[in-house]
C-alpha positions in Angstrom: -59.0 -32.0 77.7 -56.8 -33.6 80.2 -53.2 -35.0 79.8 -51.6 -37.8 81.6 -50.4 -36.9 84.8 -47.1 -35.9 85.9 -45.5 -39.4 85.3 -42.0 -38.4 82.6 -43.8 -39.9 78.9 -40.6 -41.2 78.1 -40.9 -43.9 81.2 -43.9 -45.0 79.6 -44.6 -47.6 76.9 -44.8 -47.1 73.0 -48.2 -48.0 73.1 -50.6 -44.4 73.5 -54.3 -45.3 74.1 -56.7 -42.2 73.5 -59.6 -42.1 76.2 -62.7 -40.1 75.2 -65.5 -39.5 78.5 -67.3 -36.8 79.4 -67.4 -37.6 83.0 -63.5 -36.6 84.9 -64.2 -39.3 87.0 -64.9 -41.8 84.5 -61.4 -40.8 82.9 -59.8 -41.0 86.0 -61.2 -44.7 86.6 -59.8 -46.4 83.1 -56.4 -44.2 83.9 -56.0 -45.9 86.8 -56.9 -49.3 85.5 -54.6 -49.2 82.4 -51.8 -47.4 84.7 -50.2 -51.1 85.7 -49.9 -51.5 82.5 -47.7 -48.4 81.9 -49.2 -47.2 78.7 -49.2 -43.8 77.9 -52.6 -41.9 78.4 -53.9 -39.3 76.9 -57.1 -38.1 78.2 -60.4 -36.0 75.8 -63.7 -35.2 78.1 -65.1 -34.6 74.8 -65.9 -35.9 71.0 -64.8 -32.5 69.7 -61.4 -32.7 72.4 -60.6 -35.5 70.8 -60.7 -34.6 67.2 -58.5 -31.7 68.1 -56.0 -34.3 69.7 -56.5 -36.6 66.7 -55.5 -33.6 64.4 -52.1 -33.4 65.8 -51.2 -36.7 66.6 -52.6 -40.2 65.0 -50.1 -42.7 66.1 -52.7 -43.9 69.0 -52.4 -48.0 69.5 -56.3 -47.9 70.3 -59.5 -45.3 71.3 -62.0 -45.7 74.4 -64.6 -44.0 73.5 -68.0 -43.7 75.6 -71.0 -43.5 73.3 -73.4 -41.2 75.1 -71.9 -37.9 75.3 -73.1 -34.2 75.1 -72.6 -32.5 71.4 -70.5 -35.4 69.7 -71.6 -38.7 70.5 -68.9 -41.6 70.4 -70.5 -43.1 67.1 -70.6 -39.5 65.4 -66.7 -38.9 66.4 -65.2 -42.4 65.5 -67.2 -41.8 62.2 -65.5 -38.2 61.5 -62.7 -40.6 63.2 -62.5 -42.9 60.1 -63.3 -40.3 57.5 -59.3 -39.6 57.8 -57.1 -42.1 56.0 -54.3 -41.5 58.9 -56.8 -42.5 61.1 -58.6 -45.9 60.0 -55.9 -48.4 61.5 -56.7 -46.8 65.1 -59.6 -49.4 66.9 -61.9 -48.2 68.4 -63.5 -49.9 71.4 -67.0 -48.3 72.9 -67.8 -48.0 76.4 -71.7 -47.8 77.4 -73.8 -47.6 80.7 -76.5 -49.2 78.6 -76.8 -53.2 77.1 -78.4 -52.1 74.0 -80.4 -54.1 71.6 -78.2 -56.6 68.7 -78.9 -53.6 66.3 -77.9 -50.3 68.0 -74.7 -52.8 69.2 -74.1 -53.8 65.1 -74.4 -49.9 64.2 -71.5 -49.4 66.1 -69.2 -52.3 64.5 -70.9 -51.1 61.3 -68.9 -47.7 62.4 -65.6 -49.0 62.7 -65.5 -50.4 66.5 -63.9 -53.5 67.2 -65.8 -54.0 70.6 -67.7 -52.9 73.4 -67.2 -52.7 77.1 -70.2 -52.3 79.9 -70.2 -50.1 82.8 -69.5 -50.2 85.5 -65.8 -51.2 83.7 -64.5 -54.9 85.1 -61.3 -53.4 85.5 -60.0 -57.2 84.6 -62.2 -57.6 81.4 -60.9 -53.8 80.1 -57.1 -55.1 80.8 -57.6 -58.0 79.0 -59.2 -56.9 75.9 -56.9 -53.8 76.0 -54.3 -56.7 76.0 -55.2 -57.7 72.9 -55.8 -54.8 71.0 -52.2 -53.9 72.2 -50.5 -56.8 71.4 -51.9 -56.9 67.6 -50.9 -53.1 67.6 -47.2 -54.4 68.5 -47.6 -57.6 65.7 -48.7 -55.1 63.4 -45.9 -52.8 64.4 -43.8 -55.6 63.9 -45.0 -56.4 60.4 -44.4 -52.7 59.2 -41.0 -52.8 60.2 -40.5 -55.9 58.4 -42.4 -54.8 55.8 -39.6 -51.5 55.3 -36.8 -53.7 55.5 -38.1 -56.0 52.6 -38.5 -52.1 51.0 -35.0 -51.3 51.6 -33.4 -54.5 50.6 -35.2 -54.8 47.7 -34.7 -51.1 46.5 -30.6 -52.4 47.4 -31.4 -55.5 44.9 -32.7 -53.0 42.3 -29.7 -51.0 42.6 -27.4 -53.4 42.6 -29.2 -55.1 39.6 -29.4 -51.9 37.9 -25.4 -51.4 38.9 -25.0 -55.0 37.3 -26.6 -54.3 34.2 -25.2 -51.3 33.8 -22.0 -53.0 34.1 -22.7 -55.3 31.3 -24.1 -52.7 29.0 -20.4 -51.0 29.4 -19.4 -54.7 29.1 -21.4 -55.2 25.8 -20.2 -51.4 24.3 -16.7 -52.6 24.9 -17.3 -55.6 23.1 -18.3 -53.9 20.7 -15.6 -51.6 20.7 -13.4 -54.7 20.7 -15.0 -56.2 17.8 -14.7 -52.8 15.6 -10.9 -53.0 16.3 -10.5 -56.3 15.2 -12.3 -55.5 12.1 -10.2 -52.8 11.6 -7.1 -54.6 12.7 -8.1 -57.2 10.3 -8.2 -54.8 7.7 -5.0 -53.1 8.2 -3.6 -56.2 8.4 -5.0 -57.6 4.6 -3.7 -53.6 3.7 0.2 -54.5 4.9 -0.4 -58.5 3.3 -1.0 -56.0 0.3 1.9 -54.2 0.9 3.7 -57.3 1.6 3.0 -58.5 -2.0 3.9 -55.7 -3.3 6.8 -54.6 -1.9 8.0 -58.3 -3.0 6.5 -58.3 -6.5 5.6 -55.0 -8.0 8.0 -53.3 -7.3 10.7 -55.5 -8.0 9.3 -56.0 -11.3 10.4 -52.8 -12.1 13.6 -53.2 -10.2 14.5 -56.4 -12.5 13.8 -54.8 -15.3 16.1 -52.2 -15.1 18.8 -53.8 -13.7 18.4 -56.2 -16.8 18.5 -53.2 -19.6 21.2 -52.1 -18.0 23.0 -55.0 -18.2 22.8 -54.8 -21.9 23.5 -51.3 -22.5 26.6 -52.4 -20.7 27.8 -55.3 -22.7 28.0 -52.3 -25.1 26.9 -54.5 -28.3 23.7 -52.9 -29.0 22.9 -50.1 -32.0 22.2 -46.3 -30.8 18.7 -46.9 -31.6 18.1 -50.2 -29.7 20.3 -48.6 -26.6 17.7 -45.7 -26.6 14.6 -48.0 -26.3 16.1 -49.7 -23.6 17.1 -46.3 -22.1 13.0 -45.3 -22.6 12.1 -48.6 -20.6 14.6 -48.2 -17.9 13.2 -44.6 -17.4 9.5 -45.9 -17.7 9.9 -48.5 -15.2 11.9 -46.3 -12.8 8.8 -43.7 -12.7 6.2 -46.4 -12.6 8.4 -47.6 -9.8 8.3 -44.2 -8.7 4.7 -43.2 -8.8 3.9 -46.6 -6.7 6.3 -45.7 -3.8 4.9 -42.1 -3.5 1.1 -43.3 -3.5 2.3 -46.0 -0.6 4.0 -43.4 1.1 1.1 -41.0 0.6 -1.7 -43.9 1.8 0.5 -44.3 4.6 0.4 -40.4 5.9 -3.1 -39.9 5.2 -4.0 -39.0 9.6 -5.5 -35.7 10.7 -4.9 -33.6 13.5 -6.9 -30.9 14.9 -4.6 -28.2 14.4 -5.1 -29.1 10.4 -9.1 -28.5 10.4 -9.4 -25.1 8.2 -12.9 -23.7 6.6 -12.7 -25.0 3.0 -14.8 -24.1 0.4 -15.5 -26.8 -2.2 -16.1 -24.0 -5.1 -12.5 -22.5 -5.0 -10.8 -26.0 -4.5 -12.9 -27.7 -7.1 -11.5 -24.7 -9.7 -8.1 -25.1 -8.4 -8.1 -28.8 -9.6 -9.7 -28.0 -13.0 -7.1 -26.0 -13.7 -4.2 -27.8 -12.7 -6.0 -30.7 -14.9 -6.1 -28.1 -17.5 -3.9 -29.6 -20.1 -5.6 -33.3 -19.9 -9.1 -31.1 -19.9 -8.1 -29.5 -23.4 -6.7 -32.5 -24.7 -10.0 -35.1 -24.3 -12.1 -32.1 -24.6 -13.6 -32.5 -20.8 -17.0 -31.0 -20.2 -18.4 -29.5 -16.7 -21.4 -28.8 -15.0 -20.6 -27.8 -11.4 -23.5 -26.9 -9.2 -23.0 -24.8 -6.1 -21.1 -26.4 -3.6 -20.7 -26.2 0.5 -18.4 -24.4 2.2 -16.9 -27.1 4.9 -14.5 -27.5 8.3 -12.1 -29.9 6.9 -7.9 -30.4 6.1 -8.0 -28.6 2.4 -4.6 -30.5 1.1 -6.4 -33.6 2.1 -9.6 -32.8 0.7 -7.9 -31.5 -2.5 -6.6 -34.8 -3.3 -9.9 -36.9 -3.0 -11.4 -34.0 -5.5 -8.0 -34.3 -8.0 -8.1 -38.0 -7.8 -11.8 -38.6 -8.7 -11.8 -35.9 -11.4 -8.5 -36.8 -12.9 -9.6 -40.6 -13.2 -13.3 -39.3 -14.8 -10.5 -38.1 -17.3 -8.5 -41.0 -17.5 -11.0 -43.4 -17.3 -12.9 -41.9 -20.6 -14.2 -43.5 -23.8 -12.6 -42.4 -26.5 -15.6 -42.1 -28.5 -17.5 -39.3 -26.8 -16.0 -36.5 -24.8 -15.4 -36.9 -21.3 -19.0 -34.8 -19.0 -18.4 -34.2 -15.5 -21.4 -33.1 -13.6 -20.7 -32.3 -9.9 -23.4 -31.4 -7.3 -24.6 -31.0 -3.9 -27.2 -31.7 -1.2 -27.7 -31.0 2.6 -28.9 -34.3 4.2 -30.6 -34.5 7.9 -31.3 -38.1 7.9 -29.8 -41.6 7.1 -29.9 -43.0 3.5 -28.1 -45.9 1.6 -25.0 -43.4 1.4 -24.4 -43.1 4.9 -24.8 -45.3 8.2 -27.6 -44.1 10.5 -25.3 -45.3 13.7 -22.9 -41.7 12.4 -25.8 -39.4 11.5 -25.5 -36.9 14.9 -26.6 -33.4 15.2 -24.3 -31.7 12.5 -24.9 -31.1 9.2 -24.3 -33.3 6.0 -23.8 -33.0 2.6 -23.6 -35.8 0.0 -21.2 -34.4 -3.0 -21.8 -36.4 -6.3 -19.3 -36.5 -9.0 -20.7 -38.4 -12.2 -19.0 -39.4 -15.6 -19.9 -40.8 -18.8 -16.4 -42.7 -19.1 -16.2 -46.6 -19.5 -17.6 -47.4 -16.0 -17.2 -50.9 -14.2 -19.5 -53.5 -13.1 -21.3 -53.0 -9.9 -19.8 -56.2 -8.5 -16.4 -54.4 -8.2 -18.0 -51.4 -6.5 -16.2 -52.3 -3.3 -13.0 -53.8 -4.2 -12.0 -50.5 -6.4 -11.0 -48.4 -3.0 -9.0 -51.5 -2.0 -5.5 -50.7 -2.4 -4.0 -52.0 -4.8 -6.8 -53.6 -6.3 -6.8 -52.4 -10.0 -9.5 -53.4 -12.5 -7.3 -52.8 -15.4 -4.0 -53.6 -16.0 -0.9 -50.2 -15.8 -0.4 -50.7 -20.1 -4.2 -50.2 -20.3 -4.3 -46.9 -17.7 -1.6 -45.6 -16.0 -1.6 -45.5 -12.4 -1.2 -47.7 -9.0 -4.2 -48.5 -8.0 -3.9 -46.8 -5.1 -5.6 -43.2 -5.5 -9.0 -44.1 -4.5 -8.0 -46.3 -1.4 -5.9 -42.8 -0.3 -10.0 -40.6 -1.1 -11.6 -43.6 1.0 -9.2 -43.2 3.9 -9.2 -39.4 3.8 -12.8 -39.4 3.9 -13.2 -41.7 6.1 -11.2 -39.7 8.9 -13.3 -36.8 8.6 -16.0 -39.1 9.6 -17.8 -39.1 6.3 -18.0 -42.0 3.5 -17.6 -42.5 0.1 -19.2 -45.2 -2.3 -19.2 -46.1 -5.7 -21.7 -46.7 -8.4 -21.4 -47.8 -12.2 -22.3 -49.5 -15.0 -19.6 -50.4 -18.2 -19.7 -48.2 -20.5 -22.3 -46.2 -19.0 -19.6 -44.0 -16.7 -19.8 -44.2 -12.8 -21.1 -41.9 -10.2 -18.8 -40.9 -6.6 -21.3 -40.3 -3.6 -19.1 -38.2 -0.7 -21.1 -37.5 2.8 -19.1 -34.9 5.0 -20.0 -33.2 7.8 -19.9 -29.4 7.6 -18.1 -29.4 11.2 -15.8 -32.0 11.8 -17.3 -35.0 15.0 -16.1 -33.6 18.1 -13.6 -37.1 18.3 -11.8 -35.9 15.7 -10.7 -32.7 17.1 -10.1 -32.9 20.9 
């Protein structure tokens, strides 16, 4: 195998042209031709030279190959030639002493060639069709480099498409988020309207009322006995009074930090509240079934309410004819169900906690508007209270990202469905 001579490659053209003789002098001939021309040359005097030269580099613009040469012929090498996939762009012209027959000359286009040239080599003829062959090369060339700038800018489009909708998926979430705080807003606005009315009719009821009695009580014309009913309203008003300002007050505090998450177990606290609801317990002669409960990461004054409110209005809310039965119970849940939203299900654990009486109940259309505040189903001469006790369990529960629903029928006694999470979410405590 011979290189191209002593000429400095990087002088020459891009265009490398492979030519394959037997014969030096044959070599030297085409070389000398082509050399006008300034291509790069680089030289095999055999089929096998040039399969070794064709191993190491493959970015020739075109072969020469003479057919009729010892060990490899040119049709057996440009068919090992094309078995390559590197190598099937490279064409392949043949050069031959011998004008063979329209057969033998169709074997070797069958092969891969593109053409033939005749010895002794026209050195005009080789140029020209060299000329071609180069020229397509260069097209070709040209077309491939187009061809990876329409890659580039279209990976560029992708991206910046990809970047775009990316954008407007952060766009949608914070609509989203945008939406959920003008729910909420909403909400907290109906919740100080509610306040509002209040604070400007219930309790000034109570207000008027005693300023009234004691007006009378001061005119000093009433009898012992009719100055001590008033003095019972006055003092009845005044705690009713009372008992609405500290459940407002209490609605209004009901936030978490992280500092206030403790390990709580729902056995212990549910016993505490029990007893402290001994005396009503004796009186109505209250029933319960407790099953095992979870032990679980959450703010135990907070969750010691939503357990004393619910169980002290399964007392309150009894019928007299049968004796008030609390059941209580728990279950771990894994996946989504009617009592909680599948979009907070994550990774931790739940529990749904069920506390069920057999007290007078309510119709299922008010199954929502009974953790309103101070939406009450009954009026305070029928059942003490404000109306406000299970708005305060739905907000506590709610901010240890759990829920809480309701479920009754009249007179058939309602059930409480809790889902906590026995870890609080990570959002709540960093």
């Amino acid at each position: 195998m011979e290189h191209t001579d002593g000429q400095d490659v990087n002088q020459k053209s891009d265009i490398k042209i492979l030519v394959v003789d037997d014969r030096e002098d044959n070599l030297f001939a085409i070389e000398t031709i082509l050399e006008k021309d300034n291509y790069t040359i680089v030289k095999a005097n055999s089929g096998r030279a040039a399969l070794k030269i064709l191993l190491q580099q493959h970015d020739f613009s075109l072969i020469l190959m003479d057919v009729q040469m010892p060990g490899l012929s040119g049709f057996e090498t440009a068919t090992i030639i094309y078995e390559r996939d590197k190598l099937k762009a490279i064409p392949v012209i043949f050069i031959t002493a011998q004008n063979y027959d329209e057969e033998y000359v169709f074997k070797g286009y069958k092969l891969g060639g593109v053409d033939y040239i005749y010895k002794p080599v026209n050195p005009d003829l080789l140029r020209a069709k060299v000329g071609v062959f180069v020229e397509l090369y260069r097209k070709n060339k040209q077309l491939l480099l187009h061809q990876e700038k329409l890659v580039t800018a279209n990976r560029s489009l992708q991206k910046e498409i990809e970047e775009r909708k990316h954008s407007e998926e952060k766009i949608n979430l914070l609509n989203e988020q945008l939406v959920k705080n003008n729910k909420h807003l909403e909400i907290v606005n109906e919740d100080l309207d509610r306040f509002a009315y209040v604070a400007s009719h219930d309790l000034q009821e109570p207000l008027r009322k005693i300023m009234v009695f004691t007006d009378k009580i001061l005119a000093g014309k009433k009898t012992d006995e009719e100055t001590g009913k008033y003095f019972h309203k006055i003092i009845d008003s005044s705690r009713r009074m009372q008992a609405l300002i500290n459940d407002l007050l209490s609605f209004s505090k009901q936030s978490v930090s992280p500092s206030d998450f403790k390990l709580v177990d729902l056995n212990l606290l549910v016993n505490e509240v029990i007893t402290e609801l001994e005396i009503e317990t004796e009186k109505t002669g209250a029933v319960f079934k407790i099953d095992t409960l979870p032990v679980i990461c959450a703010v135990p004054g907070l969750m010691r309410q939503v357990f004393y409110n619910l169980i002290n209005n399964a007392l309150k809310f009894r019928r007299h004819s049968v004796s008030p039965l609390i059941k209580i119970s728990a279950e771990q849940i894994k996946e989504k169900d009617d009592h909680f939203p599948a979009s907070k299900l994550d990774d931790s654990n739940y529990y749904k906690i069920m506390i069920s009486d057999n007290g007078i109940g309510f119709d299922p259309k008010y199954a929502e508007d009974i953790f309103v505040v101070f939406k009450r189903l009954h009026s305070y001469h029928e059942f003490q209270g404000t109306g406000v006790g299970l708005s305060i369990c739905k907000k506590i529960v709610e901010n240890h990202n759990g829920s809480i629903i309701a479920e009754g029928q009249v007179d058939k006694g309602s059930i409480f469905t809790i889902v906590l999470p026995e870890q609080p979410k990570a959002s709540i405590v960093n």
